[in-house]
Backbone as JSON, one array per atom type, in Angstrom:
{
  "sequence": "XXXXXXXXXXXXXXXXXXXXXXXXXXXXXXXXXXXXXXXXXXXXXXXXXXXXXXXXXXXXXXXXXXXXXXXXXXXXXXXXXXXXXXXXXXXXXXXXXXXXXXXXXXXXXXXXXXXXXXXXXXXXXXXXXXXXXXXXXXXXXXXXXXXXXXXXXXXXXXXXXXXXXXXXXXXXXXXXXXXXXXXXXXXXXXXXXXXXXXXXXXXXXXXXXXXXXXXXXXXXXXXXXXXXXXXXXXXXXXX",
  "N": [[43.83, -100.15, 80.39], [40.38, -101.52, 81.44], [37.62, -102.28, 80.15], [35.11, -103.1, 79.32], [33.42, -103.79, 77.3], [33.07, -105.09, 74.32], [33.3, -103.49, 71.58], [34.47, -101.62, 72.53], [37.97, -99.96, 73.24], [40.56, -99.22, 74.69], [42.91, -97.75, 74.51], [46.7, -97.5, 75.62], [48.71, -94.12, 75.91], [50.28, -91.51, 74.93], [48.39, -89.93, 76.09], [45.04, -91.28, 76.98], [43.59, -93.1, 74.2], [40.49, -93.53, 72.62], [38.86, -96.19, 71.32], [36.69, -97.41, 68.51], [35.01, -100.09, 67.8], [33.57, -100.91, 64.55], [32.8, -103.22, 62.54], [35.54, -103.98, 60.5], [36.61, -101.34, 60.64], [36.98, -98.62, 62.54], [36.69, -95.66, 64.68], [38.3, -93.36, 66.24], [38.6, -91.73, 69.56], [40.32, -88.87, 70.5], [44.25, -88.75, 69.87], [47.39, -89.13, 70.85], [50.22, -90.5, 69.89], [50.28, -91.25, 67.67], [50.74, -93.77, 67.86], [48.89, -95.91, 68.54], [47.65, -96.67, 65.63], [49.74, -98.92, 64.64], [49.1, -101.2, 66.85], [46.03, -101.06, 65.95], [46.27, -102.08, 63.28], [47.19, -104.62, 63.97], [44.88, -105.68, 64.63], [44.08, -106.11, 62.83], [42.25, -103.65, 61.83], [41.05, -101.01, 60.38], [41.21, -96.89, 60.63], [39.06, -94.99, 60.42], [38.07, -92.78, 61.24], [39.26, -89.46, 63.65], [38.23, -88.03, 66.22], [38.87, -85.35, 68.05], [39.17, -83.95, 71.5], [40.48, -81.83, 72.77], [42.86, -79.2, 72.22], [45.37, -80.05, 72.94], [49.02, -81.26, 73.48], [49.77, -83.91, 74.02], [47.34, -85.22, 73.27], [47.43, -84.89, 70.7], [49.93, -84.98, 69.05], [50.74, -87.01, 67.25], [48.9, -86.4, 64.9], [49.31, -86.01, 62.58], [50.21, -88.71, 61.43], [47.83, -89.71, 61.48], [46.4, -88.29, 59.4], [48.45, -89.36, 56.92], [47.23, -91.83, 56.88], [45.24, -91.77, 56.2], [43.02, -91.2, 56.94], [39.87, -89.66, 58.92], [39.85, -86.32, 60.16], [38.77, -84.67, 62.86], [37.66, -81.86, 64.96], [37.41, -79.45, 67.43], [35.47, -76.85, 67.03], [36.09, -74.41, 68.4], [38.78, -74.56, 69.01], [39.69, -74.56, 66.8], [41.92, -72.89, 64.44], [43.96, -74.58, 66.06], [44.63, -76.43, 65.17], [43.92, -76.1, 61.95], [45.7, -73.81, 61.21], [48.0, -73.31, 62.3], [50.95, -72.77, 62.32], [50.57, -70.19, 61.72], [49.51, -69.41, 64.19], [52.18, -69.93, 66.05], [53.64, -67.76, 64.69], [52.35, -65.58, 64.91], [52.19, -65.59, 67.79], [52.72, -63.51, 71.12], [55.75, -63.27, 72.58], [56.13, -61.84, 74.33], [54.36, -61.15, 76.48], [53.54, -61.89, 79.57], [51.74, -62.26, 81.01], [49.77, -63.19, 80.01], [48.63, -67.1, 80.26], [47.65, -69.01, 79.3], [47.43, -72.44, 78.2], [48.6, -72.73, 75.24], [51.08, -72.72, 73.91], [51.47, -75.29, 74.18], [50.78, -77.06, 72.27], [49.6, -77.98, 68.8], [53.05, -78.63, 66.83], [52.82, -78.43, 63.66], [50.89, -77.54, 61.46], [47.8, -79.66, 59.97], [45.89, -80.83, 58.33], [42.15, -80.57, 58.11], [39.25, -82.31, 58.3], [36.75, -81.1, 59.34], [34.78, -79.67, 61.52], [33.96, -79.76, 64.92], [31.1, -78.96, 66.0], [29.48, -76.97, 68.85], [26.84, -78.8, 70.58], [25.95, -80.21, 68.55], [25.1, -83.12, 66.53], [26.91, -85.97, 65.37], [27.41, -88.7, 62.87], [29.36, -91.23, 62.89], [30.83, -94.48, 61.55], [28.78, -97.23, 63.29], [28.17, -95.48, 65.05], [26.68, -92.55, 66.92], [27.68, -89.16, 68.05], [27.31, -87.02, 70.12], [28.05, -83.24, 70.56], [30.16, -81.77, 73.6], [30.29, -78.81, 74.82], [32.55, -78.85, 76.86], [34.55, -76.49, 79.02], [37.66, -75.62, 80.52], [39.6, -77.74, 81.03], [41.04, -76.7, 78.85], [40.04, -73.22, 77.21], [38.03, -74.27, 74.62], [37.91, -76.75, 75.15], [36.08, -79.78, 74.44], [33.38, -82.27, 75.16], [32.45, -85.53, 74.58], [29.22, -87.52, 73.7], [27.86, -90.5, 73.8], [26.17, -93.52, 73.1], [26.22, -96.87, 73.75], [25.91, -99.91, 74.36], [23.44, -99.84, 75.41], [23.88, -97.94, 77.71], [24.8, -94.58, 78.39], [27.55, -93.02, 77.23], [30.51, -90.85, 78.13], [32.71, -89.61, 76.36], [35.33, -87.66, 78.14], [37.54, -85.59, 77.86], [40.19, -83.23, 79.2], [38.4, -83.0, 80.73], [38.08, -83.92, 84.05], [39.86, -86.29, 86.33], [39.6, -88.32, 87.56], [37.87, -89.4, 90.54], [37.05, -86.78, 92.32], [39.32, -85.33, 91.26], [41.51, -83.43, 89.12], [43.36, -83.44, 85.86], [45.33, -81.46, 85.61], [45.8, -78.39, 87.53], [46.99, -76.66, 86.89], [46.46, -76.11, 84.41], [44.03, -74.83, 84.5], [44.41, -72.37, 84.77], [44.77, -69.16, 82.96], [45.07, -66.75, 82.77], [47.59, -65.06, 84.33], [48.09, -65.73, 87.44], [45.53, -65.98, 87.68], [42.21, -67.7, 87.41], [40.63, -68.76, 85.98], [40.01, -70.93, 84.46], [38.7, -72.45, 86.41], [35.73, -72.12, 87.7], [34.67, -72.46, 85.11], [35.23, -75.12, 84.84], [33.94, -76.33, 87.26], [31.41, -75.48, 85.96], [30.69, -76.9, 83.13], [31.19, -79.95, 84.96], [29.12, -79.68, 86.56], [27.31, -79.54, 84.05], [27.27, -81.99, 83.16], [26.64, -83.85, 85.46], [23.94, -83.34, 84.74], [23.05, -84.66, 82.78], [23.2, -87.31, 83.0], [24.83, -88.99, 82.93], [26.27, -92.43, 82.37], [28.71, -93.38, 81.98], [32.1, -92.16, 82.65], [34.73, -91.23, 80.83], [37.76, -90.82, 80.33], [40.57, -88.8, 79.28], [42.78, -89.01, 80.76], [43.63, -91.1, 83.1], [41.18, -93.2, 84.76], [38.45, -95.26, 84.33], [35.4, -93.78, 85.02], [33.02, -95.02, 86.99], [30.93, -93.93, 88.44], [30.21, -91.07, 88.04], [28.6, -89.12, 89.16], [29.04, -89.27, 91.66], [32.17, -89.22, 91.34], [32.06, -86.19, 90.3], [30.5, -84.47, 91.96], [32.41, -84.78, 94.55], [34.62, -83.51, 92.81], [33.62, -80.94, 92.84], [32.83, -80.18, 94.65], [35.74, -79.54, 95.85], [36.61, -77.86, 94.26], [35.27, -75.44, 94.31], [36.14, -74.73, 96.89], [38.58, -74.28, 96.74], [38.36, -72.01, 95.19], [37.41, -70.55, 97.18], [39.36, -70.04, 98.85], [41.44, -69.08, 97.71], [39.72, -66.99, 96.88], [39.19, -65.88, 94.28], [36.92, -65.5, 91.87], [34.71, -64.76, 93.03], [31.42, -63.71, 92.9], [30.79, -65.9, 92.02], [30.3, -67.48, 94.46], [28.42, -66.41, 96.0]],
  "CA": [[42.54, -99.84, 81.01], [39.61, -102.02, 81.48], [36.58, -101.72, 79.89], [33.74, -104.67, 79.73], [32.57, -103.69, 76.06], [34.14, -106.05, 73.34], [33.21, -102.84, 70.65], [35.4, -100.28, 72.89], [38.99, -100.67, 73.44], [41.48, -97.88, 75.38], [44.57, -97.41, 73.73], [47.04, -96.43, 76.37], [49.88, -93.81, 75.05], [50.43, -89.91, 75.49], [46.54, -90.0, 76.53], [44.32, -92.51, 76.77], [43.26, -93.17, 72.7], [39.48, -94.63, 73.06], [38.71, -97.19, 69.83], [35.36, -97.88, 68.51], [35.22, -100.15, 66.45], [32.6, -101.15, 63.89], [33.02, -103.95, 61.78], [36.56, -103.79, 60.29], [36.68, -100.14, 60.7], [37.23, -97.96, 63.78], [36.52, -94.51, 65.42], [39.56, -92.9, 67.61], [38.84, -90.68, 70.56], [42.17, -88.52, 70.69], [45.46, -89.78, 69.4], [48.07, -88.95, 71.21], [51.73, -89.94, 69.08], [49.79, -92.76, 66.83], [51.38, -95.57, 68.09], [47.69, -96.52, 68.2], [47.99, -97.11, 64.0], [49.86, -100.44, 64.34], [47.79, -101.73, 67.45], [45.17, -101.48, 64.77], [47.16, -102.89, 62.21], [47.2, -105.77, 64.66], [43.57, -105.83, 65.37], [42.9, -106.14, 61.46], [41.24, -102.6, 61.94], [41.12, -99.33, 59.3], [41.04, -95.89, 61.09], [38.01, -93.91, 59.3], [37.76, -90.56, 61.77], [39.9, -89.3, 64.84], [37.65, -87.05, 66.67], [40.1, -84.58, 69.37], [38.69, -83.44, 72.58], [40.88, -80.43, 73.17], [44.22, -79.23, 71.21], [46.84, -80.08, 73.53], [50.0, -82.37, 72.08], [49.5, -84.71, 74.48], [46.05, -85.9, 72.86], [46.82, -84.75, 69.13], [50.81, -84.81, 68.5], [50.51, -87.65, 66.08], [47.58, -86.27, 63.78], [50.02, -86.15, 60.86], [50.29, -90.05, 60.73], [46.24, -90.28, 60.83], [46.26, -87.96, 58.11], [48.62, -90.22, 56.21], [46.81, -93.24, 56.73], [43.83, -91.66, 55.19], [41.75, -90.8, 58.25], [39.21, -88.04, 58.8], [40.23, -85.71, 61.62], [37.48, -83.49, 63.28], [38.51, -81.39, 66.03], [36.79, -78.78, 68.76], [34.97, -76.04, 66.31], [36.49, -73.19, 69.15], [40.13, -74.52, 68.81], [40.37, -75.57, 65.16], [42.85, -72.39, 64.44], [45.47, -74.28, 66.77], [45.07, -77.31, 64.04], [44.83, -75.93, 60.5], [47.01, -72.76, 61.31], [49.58, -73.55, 63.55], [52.31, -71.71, 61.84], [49.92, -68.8, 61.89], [49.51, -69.02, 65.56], [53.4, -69.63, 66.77], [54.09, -66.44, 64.64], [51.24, -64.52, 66.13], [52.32, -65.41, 69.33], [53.34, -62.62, 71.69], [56.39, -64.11, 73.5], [56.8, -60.51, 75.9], [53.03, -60.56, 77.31], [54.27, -62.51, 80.6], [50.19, -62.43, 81.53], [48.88, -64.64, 79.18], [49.76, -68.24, 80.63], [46.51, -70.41, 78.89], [48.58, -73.48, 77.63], [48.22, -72.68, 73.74], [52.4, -73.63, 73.54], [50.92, -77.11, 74.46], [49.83, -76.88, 71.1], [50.96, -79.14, 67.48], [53.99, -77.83, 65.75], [52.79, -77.69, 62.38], [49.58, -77.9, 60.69], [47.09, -81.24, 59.88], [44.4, -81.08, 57.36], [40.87, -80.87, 59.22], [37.93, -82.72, 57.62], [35.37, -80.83, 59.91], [34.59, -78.99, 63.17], [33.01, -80.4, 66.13], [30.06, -78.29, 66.85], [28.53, -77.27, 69.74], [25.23, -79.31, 70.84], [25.54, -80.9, 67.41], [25.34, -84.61, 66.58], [27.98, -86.59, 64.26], [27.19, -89.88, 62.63], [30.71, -92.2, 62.39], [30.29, -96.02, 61.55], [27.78, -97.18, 63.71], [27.69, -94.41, 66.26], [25.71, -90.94, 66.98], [28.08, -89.02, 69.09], [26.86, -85.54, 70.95], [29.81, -82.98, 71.11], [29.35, -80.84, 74.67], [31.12, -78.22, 75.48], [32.98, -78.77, 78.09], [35.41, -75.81, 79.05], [38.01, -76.0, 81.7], [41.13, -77.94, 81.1], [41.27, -75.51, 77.9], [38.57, -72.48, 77.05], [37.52, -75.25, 73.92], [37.52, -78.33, 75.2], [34.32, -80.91, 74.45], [33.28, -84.08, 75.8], [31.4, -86.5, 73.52], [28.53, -88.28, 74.33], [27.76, -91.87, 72.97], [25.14, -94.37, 73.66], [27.13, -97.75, 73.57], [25.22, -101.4, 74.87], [22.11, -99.52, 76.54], [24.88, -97.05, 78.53], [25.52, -93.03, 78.21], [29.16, -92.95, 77.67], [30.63, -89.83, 77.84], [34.86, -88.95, 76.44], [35.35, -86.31, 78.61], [38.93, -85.52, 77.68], [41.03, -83.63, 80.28], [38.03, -82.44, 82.33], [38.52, -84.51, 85.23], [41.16, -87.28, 85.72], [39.17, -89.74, 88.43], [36.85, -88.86, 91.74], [37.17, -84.84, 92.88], [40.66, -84.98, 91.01], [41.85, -83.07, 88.01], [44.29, -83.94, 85.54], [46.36, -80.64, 85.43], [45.26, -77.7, 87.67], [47.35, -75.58, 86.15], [45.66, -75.59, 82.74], [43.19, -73.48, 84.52], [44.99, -71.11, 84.88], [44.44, -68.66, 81.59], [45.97, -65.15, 82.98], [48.69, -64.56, 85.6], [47.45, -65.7, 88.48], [44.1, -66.13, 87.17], [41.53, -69.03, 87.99], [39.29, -68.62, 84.88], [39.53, -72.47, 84.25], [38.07, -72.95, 87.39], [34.28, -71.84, 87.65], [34.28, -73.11, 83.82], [35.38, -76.5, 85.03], [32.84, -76.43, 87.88], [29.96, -75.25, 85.21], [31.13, -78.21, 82.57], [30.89, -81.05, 85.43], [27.86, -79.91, 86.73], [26.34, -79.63, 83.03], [27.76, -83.17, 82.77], [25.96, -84.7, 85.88], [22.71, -83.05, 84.76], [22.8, -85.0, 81.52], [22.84, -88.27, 83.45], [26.19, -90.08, 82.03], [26.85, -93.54, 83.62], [30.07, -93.56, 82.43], [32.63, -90.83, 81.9], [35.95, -91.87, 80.13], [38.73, -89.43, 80.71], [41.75, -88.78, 78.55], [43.88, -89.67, 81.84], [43.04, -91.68, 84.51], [40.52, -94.67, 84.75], [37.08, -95.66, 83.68], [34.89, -93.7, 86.09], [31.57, -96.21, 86.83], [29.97, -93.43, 89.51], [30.1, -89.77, 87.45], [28.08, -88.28, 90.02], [30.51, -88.69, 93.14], [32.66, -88.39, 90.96], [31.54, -84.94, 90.28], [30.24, -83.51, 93.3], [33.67, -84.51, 94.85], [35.54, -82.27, 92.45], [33.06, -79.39, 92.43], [33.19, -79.28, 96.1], [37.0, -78.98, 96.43], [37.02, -77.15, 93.12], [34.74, -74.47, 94.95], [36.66, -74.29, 98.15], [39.85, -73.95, 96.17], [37.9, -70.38, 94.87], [36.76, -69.66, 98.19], [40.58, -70.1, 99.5], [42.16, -68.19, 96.45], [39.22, -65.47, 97.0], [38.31, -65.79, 93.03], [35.85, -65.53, 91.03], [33.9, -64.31, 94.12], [30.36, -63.26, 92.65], [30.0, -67.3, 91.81], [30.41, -68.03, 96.15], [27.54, -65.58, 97.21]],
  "C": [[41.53, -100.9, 80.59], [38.23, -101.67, 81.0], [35.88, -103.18, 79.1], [32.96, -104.08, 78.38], [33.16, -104.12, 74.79], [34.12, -104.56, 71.73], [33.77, -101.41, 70.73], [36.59, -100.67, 73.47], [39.54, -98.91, 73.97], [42.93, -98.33, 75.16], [45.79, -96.23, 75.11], [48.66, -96.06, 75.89], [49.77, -92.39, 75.86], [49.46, -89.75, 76.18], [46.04, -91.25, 76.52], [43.18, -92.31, 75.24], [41.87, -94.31, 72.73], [39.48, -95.34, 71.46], [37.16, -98.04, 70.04], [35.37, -98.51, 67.44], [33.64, -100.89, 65.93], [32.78, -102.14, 62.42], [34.66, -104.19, 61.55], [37.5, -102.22, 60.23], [36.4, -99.71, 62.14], [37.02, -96.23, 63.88], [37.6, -94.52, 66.49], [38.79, -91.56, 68.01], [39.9, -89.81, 70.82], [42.98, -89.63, 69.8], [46.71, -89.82, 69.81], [49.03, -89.2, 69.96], [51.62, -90.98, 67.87], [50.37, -93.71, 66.73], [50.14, -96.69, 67.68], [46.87, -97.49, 66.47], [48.29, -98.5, 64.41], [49.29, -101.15, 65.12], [46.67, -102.19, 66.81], [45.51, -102.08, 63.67], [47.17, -104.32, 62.74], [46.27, -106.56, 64.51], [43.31, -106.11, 63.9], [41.99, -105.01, 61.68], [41.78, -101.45, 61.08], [40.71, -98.13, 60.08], [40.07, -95.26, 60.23], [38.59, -92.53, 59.76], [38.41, -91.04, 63.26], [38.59, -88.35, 64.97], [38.36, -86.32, 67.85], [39.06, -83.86, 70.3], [39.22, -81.68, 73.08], [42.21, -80.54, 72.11], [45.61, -79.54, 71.76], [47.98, -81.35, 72.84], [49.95, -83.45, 72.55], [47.86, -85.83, 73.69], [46.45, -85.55, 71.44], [48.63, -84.83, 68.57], [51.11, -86.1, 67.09], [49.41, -87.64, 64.96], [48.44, -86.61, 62.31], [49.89, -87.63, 60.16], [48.57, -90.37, 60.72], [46.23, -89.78, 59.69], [47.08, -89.08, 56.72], [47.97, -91.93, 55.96], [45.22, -93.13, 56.33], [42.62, -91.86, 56.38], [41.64, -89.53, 58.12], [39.66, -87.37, 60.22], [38.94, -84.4, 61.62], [37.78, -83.27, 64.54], [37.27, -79.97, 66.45], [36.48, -77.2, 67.78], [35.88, -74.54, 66.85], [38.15, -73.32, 68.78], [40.83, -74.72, 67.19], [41.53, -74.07, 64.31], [44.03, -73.68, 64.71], [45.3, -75.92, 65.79], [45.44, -77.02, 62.37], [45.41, -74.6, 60.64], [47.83, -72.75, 62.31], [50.49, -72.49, 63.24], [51.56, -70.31, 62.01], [49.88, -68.3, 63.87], [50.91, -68.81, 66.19], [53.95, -68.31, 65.9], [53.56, -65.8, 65.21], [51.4, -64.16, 67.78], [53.23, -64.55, 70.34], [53.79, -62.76, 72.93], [56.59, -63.22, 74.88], [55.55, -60.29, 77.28], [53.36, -62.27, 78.06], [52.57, -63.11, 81.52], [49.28, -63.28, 81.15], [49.01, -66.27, 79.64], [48.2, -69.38, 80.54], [48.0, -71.2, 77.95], [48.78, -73.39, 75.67], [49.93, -72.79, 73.5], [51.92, -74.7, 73.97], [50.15, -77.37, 73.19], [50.63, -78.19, 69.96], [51.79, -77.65, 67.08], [53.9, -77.57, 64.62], [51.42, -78.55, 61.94], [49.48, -79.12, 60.33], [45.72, -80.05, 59.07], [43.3, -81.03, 57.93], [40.02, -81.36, 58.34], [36.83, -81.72, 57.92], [35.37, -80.58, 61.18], [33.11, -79.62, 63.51], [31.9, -79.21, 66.86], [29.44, -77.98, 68.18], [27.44, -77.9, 69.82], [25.09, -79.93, 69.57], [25.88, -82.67, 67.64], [26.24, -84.95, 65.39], [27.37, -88.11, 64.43], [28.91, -90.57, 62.36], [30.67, -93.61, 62.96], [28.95, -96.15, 62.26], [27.22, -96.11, 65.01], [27.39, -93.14, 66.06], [26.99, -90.53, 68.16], [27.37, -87.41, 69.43], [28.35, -84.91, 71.53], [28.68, -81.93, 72.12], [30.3, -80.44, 75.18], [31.36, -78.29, 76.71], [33.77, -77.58, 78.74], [36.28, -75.77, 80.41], [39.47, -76.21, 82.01], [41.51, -76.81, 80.0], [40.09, -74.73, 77.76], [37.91, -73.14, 75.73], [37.37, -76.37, 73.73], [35.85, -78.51, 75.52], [34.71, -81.72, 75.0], [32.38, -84.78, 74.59], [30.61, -87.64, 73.98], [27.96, -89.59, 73.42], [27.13, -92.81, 73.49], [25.82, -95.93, 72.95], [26.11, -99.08, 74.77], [24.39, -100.62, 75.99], [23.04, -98.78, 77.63], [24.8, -95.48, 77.97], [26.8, -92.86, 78.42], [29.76, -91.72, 77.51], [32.15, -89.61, 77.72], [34.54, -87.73, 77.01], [36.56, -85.32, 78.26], [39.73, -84.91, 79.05], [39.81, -82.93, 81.83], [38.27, -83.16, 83.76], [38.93, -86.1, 84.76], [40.03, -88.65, 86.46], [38.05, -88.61, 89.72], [37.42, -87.73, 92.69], [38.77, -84.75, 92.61], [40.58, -84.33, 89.6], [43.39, -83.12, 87.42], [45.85, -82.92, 85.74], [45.51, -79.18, 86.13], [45.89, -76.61, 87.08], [47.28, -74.82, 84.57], [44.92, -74.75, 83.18], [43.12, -72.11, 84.33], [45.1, -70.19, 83.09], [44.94, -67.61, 81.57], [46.58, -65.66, 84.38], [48.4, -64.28, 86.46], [46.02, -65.73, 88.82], [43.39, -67.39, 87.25], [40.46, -69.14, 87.13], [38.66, -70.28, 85.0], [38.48, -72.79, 85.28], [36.58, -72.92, 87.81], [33.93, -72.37, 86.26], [34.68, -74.73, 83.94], [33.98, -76.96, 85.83], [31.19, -76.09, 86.75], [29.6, -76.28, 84.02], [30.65, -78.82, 83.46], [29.3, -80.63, 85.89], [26.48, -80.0, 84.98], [26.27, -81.21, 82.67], [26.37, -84.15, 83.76], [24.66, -84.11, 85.3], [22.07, -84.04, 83.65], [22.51, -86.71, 81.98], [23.6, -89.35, 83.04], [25.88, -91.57, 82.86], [27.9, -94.11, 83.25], [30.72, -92.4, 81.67], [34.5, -92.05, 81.55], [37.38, -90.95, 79.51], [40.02, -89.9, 79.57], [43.19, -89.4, 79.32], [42.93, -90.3, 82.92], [42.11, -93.06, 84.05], [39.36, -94.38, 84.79], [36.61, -94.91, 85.16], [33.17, -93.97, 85.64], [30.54, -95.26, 87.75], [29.8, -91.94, 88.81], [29.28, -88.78, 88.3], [28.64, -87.96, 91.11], [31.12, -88.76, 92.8], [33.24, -86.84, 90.89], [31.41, -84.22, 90.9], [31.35, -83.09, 94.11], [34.42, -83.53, 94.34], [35.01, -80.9, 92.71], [32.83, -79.06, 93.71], [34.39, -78.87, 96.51], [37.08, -77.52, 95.46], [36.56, -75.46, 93.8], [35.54, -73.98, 96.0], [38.23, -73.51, 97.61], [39.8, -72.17, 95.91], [38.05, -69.65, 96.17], [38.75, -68.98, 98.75], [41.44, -69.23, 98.9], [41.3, -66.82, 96.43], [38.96, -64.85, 95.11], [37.53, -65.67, 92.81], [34.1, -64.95, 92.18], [32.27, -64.38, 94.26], [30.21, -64.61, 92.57], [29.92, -67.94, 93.08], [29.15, -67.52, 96.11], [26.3, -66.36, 97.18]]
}
């Protein structure tokens, strides 16, 4: 992936792994299976802090090797169960209830260390950057986006809310009960909180640099809507 900012780099692997770096030191967006480690090893760069967008394995199945390489991991305040208790959750989990079908087996297999939860509406200082975590909810009911002011720009990691222009990466993450469309009005209430904020660039976990975030946007949240109307969901949010 392309990206026209010599102090942001896109690591492409399970996800797309953003890299900020700051002197000889770096900030990771996601990490997908940390291939991203020797890349940096390349680059002459030290991992400080991963920051994770949502808990799926696709964006976090290599946390173990950040943890060994002496990185901070900070992860989604709502999901941080499905990092430091894992083993607590795949026992907990009740394999007979056929109704439940939010992706939480898309989860890690065994516990990671957490430094620190990603707040709502709060700010984080790492190296030289301020980031803004914002709930997003959608592809999962705790995914954030993170907002970052980068060469006079609003950059925003969105992770898996939307992949590219009125597309989404996985509609079937929405899905949260059996036959259920929860994701879906919480995706639509995310992007529109997104354009309100005034990004001018969003930077997705899949897909490609999007330079327009507003048609973008509108695009998805008009199919995203019709999709309701067509499915006969969530109803009370049509009238």
């Amino acid at each position: 992936m392309m990206l026209d900012m010599p102090d942001l780099m896109a690591f492409n692997d399970t996800c797309q792994v953003y890299i900020l770096r700051s002197g000889e030191t770096a900030v990771l967006v996601d990490f997908g299976s940390g291939a991203v480690l020797d890349f940096l090893r390349k680059e002459g760069l030290r991992v400080t802090d991963v920051m994770i967008t949502h808990h799926h394995r696709d964006q976090v199945q290599g946390l173990g090797k950040a943890a060994q390489a002496g990185a901070r991991i900070w992860v989604p305040a709502c999901e941080q169960s499905l990092f430091h208790s894992v083993d607590w959750h795949w026992q907990g989990r009740t394999i007979t209830n056929n109704y439940d079908v939010r992706q939480d087996r898309f989860s890690l297999l065994h516990s990671v260390d957490v430094t620190g939860l990603l707040e709502d509406y709060q700010s984080y200082t790492f190296g030289e950057y301020i980031f803004t975590v914002i709930p997003t909810p959608g592809h999962t009911p705790g995914s954030i986006s993170l907002m970052v002011s980068l060469n006079g720009k609003r950059l925003t990691f969105s992770g898996d809310l939307i992949y590219g222009e009125g597309k989404v990466w996985s509609l079937a993450a929405t899905q949260w009960t059996y036959n259920g469309g929860e994701g879906l009005p919480a995706t639509v209430a995310s992007l529109i909180d997104l354009k309100g904020r005034e990004v001018d660039v969003l930077l997705p976990s899949h897909g490609g640099v999007i330079t327009e975030p507003a048609k973008a946007i509108d695009l998805l949240v008009q199919r995203l809507v019709e999709l309701m109307r067509l499915r006969n969901q969530n109803p009370r949010l049509l009238k």
